[in-house]
C-alpha positions as CSV (number, residue, x, y, z in Angstrom):
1,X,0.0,0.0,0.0
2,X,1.5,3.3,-0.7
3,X,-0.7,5.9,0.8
4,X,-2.1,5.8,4.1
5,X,-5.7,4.1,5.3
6,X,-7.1,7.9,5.9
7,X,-6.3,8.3,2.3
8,X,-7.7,5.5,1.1
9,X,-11.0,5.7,2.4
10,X,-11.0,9.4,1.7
11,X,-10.5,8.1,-2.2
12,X,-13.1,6.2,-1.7
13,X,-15.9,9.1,-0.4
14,X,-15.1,11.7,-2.8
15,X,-16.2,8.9,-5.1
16,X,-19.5,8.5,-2.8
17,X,-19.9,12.2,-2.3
18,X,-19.7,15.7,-4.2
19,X,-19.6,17.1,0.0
20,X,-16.0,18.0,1.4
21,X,-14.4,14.9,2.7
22,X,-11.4,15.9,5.2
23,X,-10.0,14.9,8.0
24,X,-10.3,18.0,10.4
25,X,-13.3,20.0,11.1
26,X,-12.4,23.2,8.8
27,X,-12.5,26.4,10.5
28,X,-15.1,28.1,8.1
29,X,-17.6,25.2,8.3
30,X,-19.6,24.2,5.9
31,X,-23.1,23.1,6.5
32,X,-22.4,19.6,5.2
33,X,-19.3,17.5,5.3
34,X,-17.6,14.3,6.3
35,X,-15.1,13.7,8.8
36,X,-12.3,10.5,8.6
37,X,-10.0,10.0,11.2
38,X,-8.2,7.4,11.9
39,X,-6.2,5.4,15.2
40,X,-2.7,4.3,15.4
41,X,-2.2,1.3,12.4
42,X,-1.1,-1.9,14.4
43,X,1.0,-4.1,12.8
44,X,-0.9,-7.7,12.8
45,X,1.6,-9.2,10.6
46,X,4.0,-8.9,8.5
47,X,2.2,-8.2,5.1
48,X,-0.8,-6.5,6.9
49,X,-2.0,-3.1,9.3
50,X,-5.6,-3.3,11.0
51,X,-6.4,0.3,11.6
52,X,-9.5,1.9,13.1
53,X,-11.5,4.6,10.9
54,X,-13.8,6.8,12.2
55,X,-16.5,8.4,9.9
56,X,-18.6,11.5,11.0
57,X,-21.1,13.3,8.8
58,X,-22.4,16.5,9.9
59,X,-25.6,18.0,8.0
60,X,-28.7,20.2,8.8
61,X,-31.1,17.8,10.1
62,X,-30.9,15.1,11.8
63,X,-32.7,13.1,9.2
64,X,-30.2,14.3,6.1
65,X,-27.3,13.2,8.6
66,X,-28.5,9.9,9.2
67,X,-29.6,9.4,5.6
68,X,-26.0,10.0,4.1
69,X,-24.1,8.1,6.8
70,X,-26.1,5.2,6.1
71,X,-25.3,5.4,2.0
72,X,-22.0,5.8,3.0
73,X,-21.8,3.0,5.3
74,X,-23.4,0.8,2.4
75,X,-21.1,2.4,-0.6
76,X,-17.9,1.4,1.4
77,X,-18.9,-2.3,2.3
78,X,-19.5,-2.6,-1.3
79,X,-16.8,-0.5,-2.9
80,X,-13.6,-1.6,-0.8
81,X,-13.7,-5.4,-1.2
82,X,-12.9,-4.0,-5.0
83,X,-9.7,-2.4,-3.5
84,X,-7.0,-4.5,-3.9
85,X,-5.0,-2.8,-1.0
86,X,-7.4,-3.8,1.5
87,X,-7.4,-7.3,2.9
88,X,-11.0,-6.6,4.8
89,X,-13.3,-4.3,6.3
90,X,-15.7,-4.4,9.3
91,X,-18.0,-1.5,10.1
92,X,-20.2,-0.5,13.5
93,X,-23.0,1.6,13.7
94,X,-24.0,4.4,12.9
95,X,-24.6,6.4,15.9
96,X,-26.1,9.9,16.8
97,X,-23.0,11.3,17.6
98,X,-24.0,14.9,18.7
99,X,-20.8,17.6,18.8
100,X,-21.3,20.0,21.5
101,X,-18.9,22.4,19.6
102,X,-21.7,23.1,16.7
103,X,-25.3,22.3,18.4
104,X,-26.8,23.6,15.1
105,X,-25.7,20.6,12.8
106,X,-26.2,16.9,13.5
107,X,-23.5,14.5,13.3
108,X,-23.5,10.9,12.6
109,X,-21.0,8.3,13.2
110,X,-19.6,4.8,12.4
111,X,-16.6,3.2,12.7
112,X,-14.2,0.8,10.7
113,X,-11.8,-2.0,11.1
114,X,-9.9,-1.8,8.1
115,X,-6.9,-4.5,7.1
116,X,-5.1,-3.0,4.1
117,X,-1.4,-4.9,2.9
118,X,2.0,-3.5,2.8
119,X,3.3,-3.2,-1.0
120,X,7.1,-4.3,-0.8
């Protein structure tokens, strides 16, 4: 693999998405966006990282937010067994996921386990 698993499943959204995918909150928020973050990448292996992936969607309602995170959830479970960098994927949730920072958007979450291999 030669870019990191934030990339990757960033790659994968803006295919999803025509919203801002990034990976910190911007300072001049939009009204709608997605969120990745990721953990530390443990080693499990030596061909293979398992790395936690956080997904947040923030929108208008709480309805909109729910809707997108759930075609998102469903677009990556299909599209990344397609990816040839990724050995597997397991996803939890979503979850209301309110951020007490901006009361005036909802945000939704789910999470990832995803396995991606090492190109040598």
């Amino acid at each position: 693999m030669t870019i990191s698993p934030i990339q990757l499943v960033q790659r994968h959204l803006r295919e999803a998405t025509s919203l801002p995918v990034v990976s910190k909150v911007p300072p001049e928020r939009p009204p709608r966006f997605v969120r990745v973050d990721q953990g530390v990448p443990q080693r499990i292996n030596l061909d293979q990282y398992e790395t936690t992936i956080i997904i947040q969607v923030y929108d208008q309602t709480r309805s909109a937010a729910f809707r997108l995170i759930s075609d998102l959830l469903v677009f990556l479970e299909m599209d990344l067994e397609h990816d040839d960098d990724v050995s597997s994927w397991e996803a939890d949730g979503p979850v209301d996921f309110p951020d007490p920072d901006l009361p005036h958007l909802s945000r939704w979450q789910f999470t990832g386990q995803l396995i991606t291999t090492l190109d040598y």
